[in-house]
N, CA, C and O atoms as a Tinker XYZ file with bonds, in Angstrom:
   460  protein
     1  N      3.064000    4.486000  -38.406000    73     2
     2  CA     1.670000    4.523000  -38.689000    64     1     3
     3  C      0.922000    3.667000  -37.682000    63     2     4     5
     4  O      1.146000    2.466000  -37.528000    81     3
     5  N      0.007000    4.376000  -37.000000    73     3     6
     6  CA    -0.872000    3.601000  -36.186000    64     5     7
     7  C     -2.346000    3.401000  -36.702000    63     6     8     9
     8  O     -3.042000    4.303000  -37.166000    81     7
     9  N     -2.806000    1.778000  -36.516000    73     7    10
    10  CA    -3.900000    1.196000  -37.010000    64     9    11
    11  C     -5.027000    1.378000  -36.074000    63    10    12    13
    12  O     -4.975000    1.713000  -34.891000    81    11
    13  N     -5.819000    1.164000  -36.636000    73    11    14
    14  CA    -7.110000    1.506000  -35.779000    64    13    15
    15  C     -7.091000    0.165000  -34.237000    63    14    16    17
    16  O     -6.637000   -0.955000  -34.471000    81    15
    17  N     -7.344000    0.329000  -33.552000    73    15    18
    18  CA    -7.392000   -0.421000  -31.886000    64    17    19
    19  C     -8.896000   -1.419000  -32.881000    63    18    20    21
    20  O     -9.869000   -1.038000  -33.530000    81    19
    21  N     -8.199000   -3.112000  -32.410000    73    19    22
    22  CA    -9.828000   -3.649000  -32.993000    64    21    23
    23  C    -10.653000   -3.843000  -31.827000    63    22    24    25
    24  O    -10.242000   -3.550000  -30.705000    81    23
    25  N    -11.616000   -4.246000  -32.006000    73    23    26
    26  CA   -12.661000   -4.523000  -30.452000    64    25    27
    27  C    -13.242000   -5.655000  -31.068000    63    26    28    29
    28  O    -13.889000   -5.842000  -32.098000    81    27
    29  N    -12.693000   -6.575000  -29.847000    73    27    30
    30  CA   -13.293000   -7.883000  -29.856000    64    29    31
    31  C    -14.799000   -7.790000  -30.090000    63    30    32    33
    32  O    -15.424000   -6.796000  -29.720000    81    31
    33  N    -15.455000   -8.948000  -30.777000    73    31    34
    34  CA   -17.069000   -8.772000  -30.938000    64    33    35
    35  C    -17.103000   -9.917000  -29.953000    63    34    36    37
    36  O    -16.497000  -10.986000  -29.878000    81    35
    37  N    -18.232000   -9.182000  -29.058000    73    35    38
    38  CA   -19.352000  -10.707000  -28.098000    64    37    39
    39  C    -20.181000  -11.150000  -28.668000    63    38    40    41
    40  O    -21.072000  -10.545000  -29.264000    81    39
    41  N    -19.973000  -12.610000  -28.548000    73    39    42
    42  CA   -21.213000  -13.233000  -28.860000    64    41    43
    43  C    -22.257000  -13.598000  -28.263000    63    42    44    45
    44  O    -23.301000  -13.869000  -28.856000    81    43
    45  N    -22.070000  -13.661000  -26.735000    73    43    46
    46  CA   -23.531000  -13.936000  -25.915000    64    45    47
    47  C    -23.379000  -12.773000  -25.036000    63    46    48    49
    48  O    -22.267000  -12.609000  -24.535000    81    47
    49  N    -24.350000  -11.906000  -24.757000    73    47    50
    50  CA   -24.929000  -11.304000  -23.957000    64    49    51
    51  C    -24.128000  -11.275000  -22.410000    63    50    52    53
    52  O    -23.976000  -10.276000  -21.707000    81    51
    53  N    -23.790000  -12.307000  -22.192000    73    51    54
    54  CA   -23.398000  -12.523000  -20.975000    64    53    55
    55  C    -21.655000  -12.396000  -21.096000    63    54    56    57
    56  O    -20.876000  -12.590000  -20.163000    81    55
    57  N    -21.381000  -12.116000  -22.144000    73    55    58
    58  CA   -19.739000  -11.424000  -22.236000    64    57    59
    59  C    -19.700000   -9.749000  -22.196000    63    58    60    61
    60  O    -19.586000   -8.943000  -23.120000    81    59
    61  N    -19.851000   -9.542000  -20.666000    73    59    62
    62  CA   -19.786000   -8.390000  -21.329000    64    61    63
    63  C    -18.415000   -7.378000  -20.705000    63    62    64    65
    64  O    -17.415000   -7.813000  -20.135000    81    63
    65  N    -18.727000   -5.961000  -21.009000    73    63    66
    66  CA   -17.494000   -5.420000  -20.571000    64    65    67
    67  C    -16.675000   -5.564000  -19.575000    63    66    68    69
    68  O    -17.121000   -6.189000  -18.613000    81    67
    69  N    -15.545000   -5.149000  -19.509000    73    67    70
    70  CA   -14.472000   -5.560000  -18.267000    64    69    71
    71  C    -14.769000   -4.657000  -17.539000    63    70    72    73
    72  O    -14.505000   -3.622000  -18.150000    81    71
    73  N    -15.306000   -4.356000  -16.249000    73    71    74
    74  CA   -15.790000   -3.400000  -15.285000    64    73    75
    75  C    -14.767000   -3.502000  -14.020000    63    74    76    77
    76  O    -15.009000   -3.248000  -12.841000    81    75
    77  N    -13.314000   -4.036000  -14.731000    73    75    78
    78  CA   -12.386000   -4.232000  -13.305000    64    77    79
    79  C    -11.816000   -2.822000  -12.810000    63    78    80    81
    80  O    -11.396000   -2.715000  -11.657000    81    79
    81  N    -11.808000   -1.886000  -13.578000    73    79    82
    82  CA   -11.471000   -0.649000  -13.402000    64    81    83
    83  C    -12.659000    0.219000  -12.845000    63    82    84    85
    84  O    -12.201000    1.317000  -12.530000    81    83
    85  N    -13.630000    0.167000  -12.672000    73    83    86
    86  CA   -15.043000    0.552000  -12.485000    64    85    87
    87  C    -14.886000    0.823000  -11.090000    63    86    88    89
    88  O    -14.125000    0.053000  -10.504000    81    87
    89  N    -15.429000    1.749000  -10.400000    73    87    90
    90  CA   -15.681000    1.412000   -8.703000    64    89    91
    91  C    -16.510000    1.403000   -8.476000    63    90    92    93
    92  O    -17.329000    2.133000   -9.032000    81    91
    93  N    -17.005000    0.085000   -6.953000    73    91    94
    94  CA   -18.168000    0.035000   -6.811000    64    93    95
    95  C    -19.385000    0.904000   -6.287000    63    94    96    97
    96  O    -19.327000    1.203000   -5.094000    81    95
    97  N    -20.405000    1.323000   -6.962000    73    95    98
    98  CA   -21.548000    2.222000   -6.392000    64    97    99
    99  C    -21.562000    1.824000   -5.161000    63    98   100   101
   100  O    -21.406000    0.678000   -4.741000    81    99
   101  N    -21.827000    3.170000   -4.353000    73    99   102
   102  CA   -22.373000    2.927000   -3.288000    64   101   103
   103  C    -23.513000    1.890000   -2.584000    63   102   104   105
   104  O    -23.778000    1.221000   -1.585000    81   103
   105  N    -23.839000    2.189000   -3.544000    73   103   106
   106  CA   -25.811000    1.508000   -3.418000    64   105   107
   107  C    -25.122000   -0.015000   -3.302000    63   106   108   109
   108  O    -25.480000   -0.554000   -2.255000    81   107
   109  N    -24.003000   -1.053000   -4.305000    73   107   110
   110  CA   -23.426000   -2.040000   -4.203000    64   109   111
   111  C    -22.974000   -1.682000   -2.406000    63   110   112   113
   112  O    -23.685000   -1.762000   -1.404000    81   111
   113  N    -22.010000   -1.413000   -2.501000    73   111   114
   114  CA   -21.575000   -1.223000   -1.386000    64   113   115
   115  C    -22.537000   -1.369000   -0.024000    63   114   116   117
   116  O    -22.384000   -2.284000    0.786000    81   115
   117  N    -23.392000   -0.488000    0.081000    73   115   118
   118  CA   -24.236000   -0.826000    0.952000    64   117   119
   119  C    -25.022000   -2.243000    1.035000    63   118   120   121
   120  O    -24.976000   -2.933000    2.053000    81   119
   121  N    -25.632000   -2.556000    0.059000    73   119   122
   122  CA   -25.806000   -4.382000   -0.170000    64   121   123
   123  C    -25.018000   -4.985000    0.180000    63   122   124   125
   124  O    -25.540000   -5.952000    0.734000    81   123
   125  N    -23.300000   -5.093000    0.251000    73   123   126
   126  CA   -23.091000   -6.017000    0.700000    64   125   127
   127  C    -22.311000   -5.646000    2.046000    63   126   128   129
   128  O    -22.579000   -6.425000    2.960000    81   127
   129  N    -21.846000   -5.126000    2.215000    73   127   130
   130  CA   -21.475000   -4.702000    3.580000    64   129   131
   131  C    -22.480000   -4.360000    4.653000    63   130   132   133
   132  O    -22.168000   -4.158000    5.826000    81   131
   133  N    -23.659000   -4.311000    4.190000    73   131   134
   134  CA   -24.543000   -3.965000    5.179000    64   133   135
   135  C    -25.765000   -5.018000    5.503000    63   134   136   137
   136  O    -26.016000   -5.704000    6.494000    81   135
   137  N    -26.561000   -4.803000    3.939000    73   135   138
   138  CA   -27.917000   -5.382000    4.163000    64   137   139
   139  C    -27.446000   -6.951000    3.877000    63   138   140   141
   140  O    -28.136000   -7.695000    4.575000    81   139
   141  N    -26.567000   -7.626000    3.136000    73   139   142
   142  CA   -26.745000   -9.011000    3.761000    64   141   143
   143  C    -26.420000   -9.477000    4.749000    63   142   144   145
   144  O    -26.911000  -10.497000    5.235000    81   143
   145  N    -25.096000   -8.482000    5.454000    73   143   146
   146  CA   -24.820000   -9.047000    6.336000    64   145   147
   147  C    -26.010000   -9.209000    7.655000    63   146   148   149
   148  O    -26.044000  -10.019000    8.582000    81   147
   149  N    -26.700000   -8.369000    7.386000    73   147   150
   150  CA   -27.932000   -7.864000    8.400000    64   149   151
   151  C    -28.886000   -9.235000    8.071000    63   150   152   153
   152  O    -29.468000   -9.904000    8.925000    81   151
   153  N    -28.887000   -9.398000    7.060000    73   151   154
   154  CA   -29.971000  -11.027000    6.210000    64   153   155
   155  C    -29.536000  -11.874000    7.061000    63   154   156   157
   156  O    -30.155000  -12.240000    8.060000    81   155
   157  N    -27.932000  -12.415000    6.562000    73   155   158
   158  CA   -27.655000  -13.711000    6.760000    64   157   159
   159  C    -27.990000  -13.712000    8.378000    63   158   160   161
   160  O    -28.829000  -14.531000    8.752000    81   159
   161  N    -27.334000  -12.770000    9.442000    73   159   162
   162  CA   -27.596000  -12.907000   10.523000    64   161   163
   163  C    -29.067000  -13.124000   11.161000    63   162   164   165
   164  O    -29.318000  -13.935000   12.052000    81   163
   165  N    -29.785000  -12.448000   10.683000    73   163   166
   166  CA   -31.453000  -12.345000   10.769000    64   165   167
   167  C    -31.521000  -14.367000   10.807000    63   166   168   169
   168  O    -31.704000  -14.929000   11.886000    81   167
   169  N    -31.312000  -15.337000    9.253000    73   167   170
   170  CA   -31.846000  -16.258000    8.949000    64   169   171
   171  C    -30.728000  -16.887000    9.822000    63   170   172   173
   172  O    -30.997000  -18.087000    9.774000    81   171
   173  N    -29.666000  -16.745000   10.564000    73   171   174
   174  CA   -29.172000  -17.491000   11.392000    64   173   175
   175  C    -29.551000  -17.561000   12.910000    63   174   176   177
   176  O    -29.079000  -18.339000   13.740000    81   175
   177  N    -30.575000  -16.514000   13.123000    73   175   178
   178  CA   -31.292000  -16.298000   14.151000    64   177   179
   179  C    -32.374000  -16.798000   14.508000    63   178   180   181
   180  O    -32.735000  -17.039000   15.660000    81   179
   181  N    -33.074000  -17.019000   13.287000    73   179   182
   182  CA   -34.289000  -17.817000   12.756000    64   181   183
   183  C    -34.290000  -19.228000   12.911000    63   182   184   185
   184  O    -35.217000  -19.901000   13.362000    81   183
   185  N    -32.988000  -19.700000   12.432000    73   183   186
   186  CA   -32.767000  -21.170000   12.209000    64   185   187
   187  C    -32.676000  -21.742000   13.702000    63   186   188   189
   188  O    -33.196000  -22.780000   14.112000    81   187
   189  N    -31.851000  -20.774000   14.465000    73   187   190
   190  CA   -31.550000  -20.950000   16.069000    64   189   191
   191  C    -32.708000  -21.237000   17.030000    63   190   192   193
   192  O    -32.830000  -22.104000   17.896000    81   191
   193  N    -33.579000  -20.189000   16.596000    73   191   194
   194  CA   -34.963000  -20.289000   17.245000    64   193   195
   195  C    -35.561000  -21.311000   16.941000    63   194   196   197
   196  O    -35.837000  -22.010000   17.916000    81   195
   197  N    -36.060000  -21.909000   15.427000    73   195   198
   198  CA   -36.656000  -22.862000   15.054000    64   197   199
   199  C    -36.084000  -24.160000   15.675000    63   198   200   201
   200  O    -36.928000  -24.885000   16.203000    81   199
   201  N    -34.906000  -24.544000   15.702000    73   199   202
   202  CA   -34.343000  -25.341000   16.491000    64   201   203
   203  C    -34.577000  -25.422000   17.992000    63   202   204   205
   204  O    -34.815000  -26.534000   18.465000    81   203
   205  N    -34.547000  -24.676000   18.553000    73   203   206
   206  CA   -34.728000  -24.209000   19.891000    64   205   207
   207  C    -36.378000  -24.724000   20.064000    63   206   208   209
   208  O    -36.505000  -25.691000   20.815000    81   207
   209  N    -37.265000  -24.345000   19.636000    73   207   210
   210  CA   -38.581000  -24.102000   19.526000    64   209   211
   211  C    -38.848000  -25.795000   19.361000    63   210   212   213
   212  O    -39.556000  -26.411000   20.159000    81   211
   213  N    -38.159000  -26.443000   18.186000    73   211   214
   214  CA   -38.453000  -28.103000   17.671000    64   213   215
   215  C    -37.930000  -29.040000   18.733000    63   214   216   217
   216  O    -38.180000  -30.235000   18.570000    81   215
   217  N    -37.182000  -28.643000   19.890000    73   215   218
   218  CA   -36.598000  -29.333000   20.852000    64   217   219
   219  C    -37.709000  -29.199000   22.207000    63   218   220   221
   220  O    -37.955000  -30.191000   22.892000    81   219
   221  N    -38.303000  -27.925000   22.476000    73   219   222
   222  CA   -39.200000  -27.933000   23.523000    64   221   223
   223  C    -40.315000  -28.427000   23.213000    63   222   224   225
   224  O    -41.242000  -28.693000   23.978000    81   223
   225  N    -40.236000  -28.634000   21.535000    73   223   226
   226  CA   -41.673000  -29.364000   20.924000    64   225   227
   227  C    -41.512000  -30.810000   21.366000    63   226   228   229
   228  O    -42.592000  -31.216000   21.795000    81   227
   229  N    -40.781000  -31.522000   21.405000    73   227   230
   230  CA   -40.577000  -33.206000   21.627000    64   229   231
   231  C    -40.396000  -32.825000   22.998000    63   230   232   233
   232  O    -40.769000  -33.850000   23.568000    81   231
   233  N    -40.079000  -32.051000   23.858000    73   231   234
   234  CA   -39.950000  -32.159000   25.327000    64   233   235
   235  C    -41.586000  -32.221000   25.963000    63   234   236   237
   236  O    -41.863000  -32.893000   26.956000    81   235
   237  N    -42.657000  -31.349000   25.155000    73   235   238
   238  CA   -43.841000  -31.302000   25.568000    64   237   239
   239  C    -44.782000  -31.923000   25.057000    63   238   240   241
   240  O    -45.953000  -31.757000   25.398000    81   239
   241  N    -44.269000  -32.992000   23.871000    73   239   242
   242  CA   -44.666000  -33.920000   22.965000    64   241   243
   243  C    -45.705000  -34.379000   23.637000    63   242   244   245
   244  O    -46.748000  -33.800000   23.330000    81   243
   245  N    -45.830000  -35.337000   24.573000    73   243   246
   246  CA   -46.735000  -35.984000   25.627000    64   245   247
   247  C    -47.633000  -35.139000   26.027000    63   246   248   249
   248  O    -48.790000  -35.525000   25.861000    81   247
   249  N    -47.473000  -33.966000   26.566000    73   247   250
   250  CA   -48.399000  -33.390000   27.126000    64   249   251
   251  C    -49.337000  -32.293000   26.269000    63   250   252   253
   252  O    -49.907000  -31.345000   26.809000    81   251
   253  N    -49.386000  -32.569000   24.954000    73   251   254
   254  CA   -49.836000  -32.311000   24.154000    64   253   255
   255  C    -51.562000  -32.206000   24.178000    63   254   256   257
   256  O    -52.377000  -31.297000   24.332000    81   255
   257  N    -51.619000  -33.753000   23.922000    73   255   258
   258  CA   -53.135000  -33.574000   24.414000    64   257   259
   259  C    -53.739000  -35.076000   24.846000    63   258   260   261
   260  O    -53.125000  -36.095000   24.527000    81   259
   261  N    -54.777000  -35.119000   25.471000    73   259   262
   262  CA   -55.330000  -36.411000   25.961000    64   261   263
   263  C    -54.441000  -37.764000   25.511000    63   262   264   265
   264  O    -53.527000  -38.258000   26.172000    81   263
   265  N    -55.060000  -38.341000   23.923000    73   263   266
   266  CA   -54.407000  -39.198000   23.282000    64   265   267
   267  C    -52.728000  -39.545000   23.504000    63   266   268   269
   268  O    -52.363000  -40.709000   23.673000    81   267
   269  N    -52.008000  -38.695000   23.488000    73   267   270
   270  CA   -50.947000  -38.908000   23.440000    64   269   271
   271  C    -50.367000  -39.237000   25.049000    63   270   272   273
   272  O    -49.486000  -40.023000   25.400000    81   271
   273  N    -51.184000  -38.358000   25.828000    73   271   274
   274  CA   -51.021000  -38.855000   27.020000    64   273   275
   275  C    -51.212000  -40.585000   27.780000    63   274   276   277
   276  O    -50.645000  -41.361000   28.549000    81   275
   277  N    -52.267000  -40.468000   27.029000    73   275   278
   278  CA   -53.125000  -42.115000   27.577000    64   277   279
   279  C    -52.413000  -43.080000   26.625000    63   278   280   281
   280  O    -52.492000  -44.288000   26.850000    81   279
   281  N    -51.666000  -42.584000   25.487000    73   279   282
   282  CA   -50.943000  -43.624000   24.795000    64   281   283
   283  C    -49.513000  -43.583000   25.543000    63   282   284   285
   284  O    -48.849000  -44.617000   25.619000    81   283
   285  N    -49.190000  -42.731000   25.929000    73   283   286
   286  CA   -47.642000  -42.589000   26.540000    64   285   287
   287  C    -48.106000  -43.763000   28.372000    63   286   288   289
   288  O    -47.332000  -44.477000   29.009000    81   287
   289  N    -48.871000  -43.613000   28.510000    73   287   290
   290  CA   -49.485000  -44.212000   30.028000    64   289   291
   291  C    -49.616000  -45.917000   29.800000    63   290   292   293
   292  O    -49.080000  -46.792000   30.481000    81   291
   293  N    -50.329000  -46.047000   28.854000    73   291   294
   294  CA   -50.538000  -47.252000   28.123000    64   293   295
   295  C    -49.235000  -48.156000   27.993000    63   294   296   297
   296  O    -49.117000  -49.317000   28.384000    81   295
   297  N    -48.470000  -47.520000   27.481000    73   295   298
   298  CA   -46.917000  -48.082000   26.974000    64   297   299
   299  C    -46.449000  -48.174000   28.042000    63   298   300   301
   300  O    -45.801000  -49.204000   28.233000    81   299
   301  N    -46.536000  -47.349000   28.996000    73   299   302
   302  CA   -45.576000  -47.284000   30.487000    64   301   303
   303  C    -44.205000  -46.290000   29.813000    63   302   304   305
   304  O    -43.023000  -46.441000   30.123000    81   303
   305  N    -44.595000  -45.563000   29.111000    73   303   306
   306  CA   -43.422000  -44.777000   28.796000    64   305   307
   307  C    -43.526000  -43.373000   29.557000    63   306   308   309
   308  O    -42.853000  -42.397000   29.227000    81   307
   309  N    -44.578000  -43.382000   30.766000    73   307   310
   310  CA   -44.501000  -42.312000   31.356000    64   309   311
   311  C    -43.079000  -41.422000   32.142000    63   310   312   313
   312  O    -42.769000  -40.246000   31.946000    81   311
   313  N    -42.389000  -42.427000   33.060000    73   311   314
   314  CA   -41.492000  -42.126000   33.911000    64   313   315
   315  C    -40.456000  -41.619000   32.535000    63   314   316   317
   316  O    -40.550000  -40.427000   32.243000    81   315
   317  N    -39.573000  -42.402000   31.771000    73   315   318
   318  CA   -38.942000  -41.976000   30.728000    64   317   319
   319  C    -39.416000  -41.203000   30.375000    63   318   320   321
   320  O    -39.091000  -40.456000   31.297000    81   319
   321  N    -40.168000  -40.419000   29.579000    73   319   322
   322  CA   -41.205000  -38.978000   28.925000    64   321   323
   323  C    -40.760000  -37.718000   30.072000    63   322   324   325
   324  O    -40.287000  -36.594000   29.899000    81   323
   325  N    -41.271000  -38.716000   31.684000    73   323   326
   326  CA   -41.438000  -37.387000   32.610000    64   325   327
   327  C    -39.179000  -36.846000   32.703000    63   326   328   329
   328  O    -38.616000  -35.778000   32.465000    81   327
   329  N    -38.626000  -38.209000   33.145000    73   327   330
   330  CA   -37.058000  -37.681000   32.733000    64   329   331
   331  C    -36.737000  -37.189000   32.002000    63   330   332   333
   332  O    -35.829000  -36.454000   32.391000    81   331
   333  N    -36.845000  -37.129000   31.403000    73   331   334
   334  CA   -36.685000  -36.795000   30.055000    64   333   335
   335  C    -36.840000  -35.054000   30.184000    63   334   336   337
   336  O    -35.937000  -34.218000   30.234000    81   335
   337  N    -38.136000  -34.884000   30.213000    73   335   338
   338  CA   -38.829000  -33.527000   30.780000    64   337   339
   339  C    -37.632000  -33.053000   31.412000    63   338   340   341
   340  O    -36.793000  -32.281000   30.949000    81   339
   341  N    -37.687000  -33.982000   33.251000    73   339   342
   342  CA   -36.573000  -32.734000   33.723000    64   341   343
   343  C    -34.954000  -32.984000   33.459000    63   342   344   345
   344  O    -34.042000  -32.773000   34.258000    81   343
   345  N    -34.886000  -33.372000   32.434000    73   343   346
   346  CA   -33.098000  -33.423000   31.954000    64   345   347
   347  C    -33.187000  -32.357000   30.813000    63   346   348   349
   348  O    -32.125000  -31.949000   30.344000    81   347
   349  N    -34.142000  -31.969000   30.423000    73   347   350
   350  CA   -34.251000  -30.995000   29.136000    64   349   351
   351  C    -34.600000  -29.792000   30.580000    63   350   352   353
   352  O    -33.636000  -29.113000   30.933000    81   351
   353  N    -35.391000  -29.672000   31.023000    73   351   354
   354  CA   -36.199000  -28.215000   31.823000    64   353   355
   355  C    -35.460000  -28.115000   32.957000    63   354   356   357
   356  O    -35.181000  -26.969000   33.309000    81   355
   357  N    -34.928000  -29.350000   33.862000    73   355   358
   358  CA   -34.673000  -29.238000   34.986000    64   357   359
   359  C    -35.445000  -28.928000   36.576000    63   358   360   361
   360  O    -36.283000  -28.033000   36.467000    81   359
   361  N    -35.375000  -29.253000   37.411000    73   359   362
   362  CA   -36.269000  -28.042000   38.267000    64   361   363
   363  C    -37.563000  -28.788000   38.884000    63   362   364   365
   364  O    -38.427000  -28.255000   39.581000    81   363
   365  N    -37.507000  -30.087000   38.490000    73   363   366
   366  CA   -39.022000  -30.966000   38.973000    64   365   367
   367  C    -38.267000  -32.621000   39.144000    63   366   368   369
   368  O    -37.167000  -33.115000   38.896000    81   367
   369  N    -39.510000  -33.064000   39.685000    73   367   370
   370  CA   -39.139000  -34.562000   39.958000    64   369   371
   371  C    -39.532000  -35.412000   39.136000    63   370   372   373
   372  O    -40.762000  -35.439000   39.128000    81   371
   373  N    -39.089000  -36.105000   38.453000    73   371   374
   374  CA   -39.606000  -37.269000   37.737000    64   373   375
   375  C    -40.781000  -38.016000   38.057000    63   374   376   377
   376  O    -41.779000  -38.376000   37.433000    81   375
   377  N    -40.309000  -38.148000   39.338000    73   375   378
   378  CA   -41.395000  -39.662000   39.614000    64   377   379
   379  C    -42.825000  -38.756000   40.214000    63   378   380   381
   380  O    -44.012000  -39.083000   40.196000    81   379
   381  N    -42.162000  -37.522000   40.727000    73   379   382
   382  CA   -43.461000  -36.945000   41.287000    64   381   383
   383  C    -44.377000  -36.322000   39.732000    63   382   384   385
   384  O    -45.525000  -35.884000   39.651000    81   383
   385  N    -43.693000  -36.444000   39.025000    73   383   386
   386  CA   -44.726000  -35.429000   38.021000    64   385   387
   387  C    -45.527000  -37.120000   37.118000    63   386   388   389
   388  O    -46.641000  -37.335000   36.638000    81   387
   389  N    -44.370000  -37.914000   37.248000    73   387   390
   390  CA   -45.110000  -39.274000   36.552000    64   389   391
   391  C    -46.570000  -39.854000   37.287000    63   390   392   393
   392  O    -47.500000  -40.278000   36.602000    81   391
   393  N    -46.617000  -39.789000   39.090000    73   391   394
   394  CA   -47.041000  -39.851000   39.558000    64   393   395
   395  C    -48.781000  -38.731000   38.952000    63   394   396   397
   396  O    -49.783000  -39.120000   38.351000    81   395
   397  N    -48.384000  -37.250000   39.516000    73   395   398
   398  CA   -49.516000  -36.548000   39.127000    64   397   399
   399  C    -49.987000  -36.596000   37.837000    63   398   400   401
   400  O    -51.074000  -36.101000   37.539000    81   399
   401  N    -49.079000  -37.293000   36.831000    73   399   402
   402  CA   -49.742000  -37.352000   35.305000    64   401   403
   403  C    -50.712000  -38.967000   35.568000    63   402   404   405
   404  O    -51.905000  -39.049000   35.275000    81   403
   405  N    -50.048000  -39.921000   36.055000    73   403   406
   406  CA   -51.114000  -41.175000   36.215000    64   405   407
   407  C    -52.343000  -40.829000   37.164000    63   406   408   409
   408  O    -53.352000  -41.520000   37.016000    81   407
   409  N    -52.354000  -39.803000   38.145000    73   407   410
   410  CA   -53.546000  -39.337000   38.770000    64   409   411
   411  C    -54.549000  -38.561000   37.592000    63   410   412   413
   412  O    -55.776000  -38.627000   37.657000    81   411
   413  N    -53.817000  -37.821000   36.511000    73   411   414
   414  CA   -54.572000  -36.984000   35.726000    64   413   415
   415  C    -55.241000  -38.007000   34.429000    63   414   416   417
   416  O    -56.313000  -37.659000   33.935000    81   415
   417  N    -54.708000  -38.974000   34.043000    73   415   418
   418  CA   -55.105000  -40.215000   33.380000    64   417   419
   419  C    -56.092000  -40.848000   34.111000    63   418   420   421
   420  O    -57.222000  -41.303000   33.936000    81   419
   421  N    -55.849000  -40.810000   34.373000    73   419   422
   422  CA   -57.246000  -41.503000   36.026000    64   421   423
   423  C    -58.635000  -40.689000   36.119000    63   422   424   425
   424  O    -59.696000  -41.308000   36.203000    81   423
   425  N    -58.605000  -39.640000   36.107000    73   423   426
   426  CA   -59.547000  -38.446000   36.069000    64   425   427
   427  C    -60.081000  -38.366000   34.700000    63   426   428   429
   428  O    -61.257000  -38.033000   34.553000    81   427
   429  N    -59.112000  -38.718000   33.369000    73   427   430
   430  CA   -59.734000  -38.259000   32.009000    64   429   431
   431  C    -60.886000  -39.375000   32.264000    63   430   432   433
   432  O    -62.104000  -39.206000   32.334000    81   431
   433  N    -60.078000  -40.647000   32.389000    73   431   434
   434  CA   -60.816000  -42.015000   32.307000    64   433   435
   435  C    -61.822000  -42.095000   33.211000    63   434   436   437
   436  O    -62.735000  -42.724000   32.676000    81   435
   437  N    -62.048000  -41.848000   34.062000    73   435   438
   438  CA   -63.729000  -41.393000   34.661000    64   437   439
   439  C    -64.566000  -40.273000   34.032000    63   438   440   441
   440  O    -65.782000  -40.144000   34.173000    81   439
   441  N    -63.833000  -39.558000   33.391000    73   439   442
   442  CA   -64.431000  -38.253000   32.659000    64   441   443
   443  C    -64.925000  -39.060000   31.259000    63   442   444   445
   444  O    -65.874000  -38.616000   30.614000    81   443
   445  N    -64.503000  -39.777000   31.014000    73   443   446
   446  CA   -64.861000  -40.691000   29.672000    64   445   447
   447  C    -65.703000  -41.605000   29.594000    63   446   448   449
   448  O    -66.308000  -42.019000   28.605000    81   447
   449  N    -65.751000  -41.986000   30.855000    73   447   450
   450  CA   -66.601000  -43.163000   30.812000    64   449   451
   451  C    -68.063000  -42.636000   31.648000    63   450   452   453
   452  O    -68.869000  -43.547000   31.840000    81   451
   453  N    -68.429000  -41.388000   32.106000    73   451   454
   454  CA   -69.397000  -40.759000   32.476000    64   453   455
   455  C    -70.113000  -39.945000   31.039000    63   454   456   457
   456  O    -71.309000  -39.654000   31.003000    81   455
   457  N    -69.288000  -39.695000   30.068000    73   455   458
   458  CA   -69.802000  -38.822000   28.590000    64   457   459
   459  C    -70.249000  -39.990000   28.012000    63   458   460
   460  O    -70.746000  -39.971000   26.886000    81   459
């Protein structure tokens, strides 16, 4: 004599059927084999750039605008700022660009004191 099969009762919502025998929909399938992989790469591309982008930001930090210039001049932190420049960019002279930035400080400061 065979008894009736019992079925466990769930109690929360979140027990639910065993779907290990189930195969996955396509539509699953495509989500993860496709479109995150397409995501994650996208926001690892993003992150690369933003990085990239926050490094030429402190390289051009100084030359930003007036203030920061005449405060970088002030300090004498020009020559360091301008190395700096070409160890990140390459391709220019230090002392010559420190040079044409204290000529261009020179020019605001007559431009300032004529307004």
């Amino acid at each position: 004599m065979r008894g009736r099969r019992g079925r466990k009762k769930r109690i929360f919502d979140y027990e639910g059927v065993d779907d290990s025998n189930n195969e996955i929909s396509a539509e699953a399938k495509f989500k993860t084999n496709f479109f995150l992989q397409i995501g994650d790469g996208a926001i690892a591309s993003l992150k690369d750039r933003f990085e990239q982008t926050h490094t030429v930001a402190e390289v051009f930090d100084f030359l930003k605008n007036q203030e920061r210039l005449l405060s970088a001049y002030q300090e004498k932190n020009l020559l360091t700022m301008c190395k700096n420049f070409e160890k990140k960019l390459g391709g220019i002279d230090p002392l010559e660009m420190k040079d044409e930035l204290e000529r261009f400080v020179h020019v605001i400061k007559a431009c300032a004191k004529k307004a």
